[in-house]
DRENTORKOL-3810 file (N, C-alpha, C; in nm, 4 decimals):
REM DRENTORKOL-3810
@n.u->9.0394; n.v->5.2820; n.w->14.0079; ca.u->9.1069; ca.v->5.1847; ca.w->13.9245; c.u->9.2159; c.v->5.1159; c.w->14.0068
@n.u->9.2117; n.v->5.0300; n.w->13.9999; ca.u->9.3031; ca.v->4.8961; ca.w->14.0565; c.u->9.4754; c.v->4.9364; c.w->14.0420
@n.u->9.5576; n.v->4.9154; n.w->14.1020; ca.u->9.7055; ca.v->4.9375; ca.w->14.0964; c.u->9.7539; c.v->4.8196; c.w->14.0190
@n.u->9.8796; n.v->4.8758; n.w->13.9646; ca.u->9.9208; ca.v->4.7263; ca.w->13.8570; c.u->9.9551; c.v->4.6105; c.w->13.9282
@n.u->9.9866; n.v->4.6329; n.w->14.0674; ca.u->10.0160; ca.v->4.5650; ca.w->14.1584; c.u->9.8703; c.v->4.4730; c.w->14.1728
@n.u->9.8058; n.v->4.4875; n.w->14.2130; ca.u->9.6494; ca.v->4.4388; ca.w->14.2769; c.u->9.5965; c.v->4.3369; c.w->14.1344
@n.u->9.6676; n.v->4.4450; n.w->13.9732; ca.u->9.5761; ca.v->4.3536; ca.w->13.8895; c.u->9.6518; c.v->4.2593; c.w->13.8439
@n.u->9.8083; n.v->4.2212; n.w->13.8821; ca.u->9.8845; ca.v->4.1198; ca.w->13.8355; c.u->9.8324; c.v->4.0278; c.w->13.9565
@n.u->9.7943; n.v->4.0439; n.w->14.0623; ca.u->9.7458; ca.v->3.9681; ca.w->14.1546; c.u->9.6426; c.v->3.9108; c.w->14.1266
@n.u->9.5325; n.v->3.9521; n.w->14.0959; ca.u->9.3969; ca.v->3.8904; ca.w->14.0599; c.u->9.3925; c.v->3.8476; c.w->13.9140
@n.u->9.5494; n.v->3.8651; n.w->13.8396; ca.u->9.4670; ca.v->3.7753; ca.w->13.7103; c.u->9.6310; c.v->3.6087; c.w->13.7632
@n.u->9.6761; n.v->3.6342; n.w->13.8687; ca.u->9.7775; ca.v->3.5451; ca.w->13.9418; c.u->9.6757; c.v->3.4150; c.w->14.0009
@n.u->9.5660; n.v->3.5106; n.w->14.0627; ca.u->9.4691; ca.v->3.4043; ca.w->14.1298; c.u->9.3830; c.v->3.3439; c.w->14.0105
@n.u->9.3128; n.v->3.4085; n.w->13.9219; ca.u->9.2083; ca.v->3.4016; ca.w->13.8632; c.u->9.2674; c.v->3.2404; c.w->13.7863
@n.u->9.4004; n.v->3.2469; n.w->13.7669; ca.u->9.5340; ca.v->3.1212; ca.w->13.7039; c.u->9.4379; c.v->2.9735; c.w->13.7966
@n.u->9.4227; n.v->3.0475; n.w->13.8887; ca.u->9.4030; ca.v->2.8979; ca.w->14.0237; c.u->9.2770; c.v->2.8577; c.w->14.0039
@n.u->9.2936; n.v->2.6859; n.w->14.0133; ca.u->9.1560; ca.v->2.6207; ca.w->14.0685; c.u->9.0899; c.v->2.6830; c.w->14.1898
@n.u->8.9084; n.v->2.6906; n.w->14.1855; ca.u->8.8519; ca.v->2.7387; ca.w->14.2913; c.u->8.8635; c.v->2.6925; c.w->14.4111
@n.u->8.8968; n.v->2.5604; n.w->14.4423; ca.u->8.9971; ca.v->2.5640; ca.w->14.5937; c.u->9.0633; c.v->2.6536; c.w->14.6433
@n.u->9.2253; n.v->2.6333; n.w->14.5373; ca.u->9.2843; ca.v->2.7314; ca.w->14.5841; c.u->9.3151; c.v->2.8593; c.w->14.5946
@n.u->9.1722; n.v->2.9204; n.w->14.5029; ca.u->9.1413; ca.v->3.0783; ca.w->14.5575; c.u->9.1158; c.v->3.0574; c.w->14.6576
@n.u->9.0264; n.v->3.0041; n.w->14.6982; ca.u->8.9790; ca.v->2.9990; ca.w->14.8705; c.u->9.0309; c.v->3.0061; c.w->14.9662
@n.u->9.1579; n.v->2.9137; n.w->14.9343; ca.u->9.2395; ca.v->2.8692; ca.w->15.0262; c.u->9.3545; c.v->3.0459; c.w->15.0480
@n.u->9.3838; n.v->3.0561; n.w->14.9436; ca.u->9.4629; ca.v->3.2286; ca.w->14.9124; c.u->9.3407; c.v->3.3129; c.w->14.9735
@n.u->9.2565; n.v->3.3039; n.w->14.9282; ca.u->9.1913; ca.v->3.4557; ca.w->15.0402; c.u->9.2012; c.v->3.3902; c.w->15.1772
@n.u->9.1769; n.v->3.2934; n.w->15.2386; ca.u->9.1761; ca.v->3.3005; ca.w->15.3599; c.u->9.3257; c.v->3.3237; c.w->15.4215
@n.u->9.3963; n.v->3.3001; n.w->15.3475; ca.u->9.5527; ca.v->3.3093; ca.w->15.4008; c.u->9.5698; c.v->3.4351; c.w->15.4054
@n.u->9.4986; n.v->3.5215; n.w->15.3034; ca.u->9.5657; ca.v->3.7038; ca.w->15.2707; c.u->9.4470; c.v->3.7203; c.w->15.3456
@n.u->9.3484; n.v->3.7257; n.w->15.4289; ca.u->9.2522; ca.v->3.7625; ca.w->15.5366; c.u->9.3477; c.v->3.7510; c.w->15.6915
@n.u->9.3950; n.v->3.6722; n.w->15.7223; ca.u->9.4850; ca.v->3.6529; ca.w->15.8273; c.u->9.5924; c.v->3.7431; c.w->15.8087
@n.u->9.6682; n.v->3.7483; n.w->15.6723; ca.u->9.7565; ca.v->3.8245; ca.w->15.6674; c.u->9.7286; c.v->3.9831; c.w->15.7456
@n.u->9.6281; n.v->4.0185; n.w->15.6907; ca.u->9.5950; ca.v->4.1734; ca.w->15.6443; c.u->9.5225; c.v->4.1776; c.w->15.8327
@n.u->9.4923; n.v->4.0628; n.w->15.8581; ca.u->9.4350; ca.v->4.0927; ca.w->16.0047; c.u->9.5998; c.v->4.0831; c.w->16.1048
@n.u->9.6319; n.v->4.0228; n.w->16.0736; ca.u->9.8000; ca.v->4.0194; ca.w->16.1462; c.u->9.8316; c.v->4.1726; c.w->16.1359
@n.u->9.8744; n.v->4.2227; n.w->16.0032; ca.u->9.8868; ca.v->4.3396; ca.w->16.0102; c.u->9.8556; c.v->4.4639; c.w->16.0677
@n.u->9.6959; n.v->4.4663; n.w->16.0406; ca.u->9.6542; ca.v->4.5514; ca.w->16.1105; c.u->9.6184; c.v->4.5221; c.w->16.2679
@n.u->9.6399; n.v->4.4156; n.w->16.2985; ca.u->9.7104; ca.v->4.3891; ca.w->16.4920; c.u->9.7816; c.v->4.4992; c.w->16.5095
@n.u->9.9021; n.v->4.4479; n.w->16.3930; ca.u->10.0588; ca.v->4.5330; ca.w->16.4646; c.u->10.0455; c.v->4.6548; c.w->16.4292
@n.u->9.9897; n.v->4.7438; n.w->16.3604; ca.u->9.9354; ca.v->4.8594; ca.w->16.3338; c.u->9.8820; c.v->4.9228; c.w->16.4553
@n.u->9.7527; n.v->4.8362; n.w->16.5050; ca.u->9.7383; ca.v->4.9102; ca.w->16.6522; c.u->9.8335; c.v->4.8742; c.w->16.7370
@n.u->9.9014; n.v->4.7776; n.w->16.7277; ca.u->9.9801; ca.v->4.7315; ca.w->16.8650; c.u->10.1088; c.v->4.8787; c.w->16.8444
@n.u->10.1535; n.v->4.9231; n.w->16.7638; ca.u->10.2496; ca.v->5.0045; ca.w->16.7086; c.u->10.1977; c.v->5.1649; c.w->16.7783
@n.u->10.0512; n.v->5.1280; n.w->16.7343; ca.u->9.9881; ca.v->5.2668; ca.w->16.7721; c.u->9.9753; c.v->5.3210; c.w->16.9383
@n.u->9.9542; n.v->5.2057; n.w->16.9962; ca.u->9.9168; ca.v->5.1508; ca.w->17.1450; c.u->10.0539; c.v->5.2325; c.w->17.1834
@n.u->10.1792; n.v->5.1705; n.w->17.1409; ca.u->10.2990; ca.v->5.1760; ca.w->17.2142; c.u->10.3567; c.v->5.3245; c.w->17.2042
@n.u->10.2751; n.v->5.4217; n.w->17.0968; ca.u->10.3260; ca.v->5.5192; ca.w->17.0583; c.u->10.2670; c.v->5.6007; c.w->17.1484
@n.u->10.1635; n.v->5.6054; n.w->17.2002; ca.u->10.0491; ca.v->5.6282; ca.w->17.3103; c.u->10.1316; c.v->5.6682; c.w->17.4150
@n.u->10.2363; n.v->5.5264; n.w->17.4375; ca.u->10.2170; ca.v->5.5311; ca.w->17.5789; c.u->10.3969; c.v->5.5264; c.w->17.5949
@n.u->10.4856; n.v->5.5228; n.w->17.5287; ca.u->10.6161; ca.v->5.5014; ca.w->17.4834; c.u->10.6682; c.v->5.6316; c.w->17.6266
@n.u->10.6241; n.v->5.7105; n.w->17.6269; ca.u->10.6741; ca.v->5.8333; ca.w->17.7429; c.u->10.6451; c.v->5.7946; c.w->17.8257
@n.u->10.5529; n.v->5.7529; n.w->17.8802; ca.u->10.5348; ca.v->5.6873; ca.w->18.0190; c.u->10.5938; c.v->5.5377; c.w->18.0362
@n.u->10.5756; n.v->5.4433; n.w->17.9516; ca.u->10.7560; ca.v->5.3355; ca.w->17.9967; c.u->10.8768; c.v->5.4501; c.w->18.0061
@n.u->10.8740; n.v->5.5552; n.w->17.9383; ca.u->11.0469; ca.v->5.5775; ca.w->17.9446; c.u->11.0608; c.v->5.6171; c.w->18.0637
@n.u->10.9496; n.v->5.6966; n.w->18.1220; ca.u->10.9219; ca.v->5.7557; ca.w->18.2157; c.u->10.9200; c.v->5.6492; c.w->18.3425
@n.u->10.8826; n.v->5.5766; n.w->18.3539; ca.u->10.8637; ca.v->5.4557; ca.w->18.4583; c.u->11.0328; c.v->5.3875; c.w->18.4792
@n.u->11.0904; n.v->5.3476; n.w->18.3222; ca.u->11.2020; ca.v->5.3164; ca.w->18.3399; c.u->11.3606; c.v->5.3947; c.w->18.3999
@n.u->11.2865; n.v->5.5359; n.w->18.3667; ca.u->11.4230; ca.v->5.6470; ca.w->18.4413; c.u->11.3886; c.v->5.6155; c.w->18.5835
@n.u->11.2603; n.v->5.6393; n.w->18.6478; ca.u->11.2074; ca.v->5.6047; ca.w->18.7914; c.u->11.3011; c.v->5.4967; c.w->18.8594
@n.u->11.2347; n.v->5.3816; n.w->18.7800; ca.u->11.3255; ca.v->5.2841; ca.w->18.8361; c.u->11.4700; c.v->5.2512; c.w->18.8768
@n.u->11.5329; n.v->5.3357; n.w->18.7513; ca.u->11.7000; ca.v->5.3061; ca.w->18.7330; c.u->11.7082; c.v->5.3872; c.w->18.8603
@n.u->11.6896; n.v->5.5333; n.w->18.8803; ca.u->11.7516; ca.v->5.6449; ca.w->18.9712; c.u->11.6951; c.v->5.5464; c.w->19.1161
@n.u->11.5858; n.v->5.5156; n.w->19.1303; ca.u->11.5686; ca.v->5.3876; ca.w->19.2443; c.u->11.6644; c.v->5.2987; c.w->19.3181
@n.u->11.6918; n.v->5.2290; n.w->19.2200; ca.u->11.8179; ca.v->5.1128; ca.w->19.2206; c.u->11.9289; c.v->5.2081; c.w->19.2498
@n.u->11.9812; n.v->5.3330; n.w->19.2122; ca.u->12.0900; ca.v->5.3836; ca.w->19.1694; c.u->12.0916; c.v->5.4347; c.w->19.3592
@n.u->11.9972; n.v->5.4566; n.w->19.3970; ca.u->11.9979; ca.v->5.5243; ca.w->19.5698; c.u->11.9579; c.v->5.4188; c.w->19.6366
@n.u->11.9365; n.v->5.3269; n.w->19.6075; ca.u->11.9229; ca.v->5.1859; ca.w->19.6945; c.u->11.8045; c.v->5.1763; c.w->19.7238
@n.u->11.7333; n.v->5.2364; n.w->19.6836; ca.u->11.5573; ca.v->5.2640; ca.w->19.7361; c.u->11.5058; c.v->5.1139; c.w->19.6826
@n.u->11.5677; n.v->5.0420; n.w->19.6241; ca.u->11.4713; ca.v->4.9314; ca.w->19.5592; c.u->11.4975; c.v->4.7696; c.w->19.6470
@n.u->11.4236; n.v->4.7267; n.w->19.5727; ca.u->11.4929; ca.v->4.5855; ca.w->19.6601; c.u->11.4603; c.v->4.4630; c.w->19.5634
@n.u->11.5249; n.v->4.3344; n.w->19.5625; ca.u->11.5114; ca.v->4.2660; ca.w->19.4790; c.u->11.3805; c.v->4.2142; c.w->19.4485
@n.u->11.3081; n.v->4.1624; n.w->19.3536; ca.u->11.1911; ca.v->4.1130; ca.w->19.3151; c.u->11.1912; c.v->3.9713; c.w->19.3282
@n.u->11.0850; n.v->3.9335; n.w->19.4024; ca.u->11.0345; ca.v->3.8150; ca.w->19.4772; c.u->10.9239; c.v->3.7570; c.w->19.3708
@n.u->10.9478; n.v->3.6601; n.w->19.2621; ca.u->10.8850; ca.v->3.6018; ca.w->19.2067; c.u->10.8135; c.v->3.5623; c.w->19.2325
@n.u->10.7490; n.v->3.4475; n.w->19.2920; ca.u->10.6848; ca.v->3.3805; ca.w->19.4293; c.u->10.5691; c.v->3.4745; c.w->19.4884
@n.u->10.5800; n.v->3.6198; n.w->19.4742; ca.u->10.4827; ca.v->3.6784; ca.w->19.5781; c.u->10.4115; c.v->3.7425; c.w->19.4212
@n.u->10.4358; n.v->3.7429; n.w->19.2951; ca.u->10.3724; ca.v->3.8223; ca.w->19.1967; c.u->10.2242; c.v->3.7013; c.w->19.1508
END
């Protein structure tokens, strides 16, 4: 059974000329695909979140003993 949420929605649309249902699902299709992007993109970063932190301590203690040297734009 439908949430009260979902069925104030579909009797919100059902209000609309058949255009602009059309036009509303394709907008809440993008939505829900946007979303679930950032869902994996969220997931991706959770993956891998220890190894940036990990890369970024590397680097700092680098710089911090002079081991590094400036970055040459031009050669990337």
């Amino acid at each position: 059974m439908p949430s009260t949420a979902i069925t104030t929605i579909i009797k919100m649309v059902e209000s609309l000329p058949d255009e602009l249902q059309e036009q509303l699902v394709e907008y809440v299709r993008a939505y829900i695909a946007e979303i679930e992007e950032e869902k994996r993109w969220d997931q991706s970063f959770k993956q891998t979140k220890n190894n940036l932190v990990a890369a970024a301590r590397k680097a700092k203690e680098e710089i911090a003993a002079g081991l590094s040297a400036p970055m040459d734009y031009e050669q990337l």
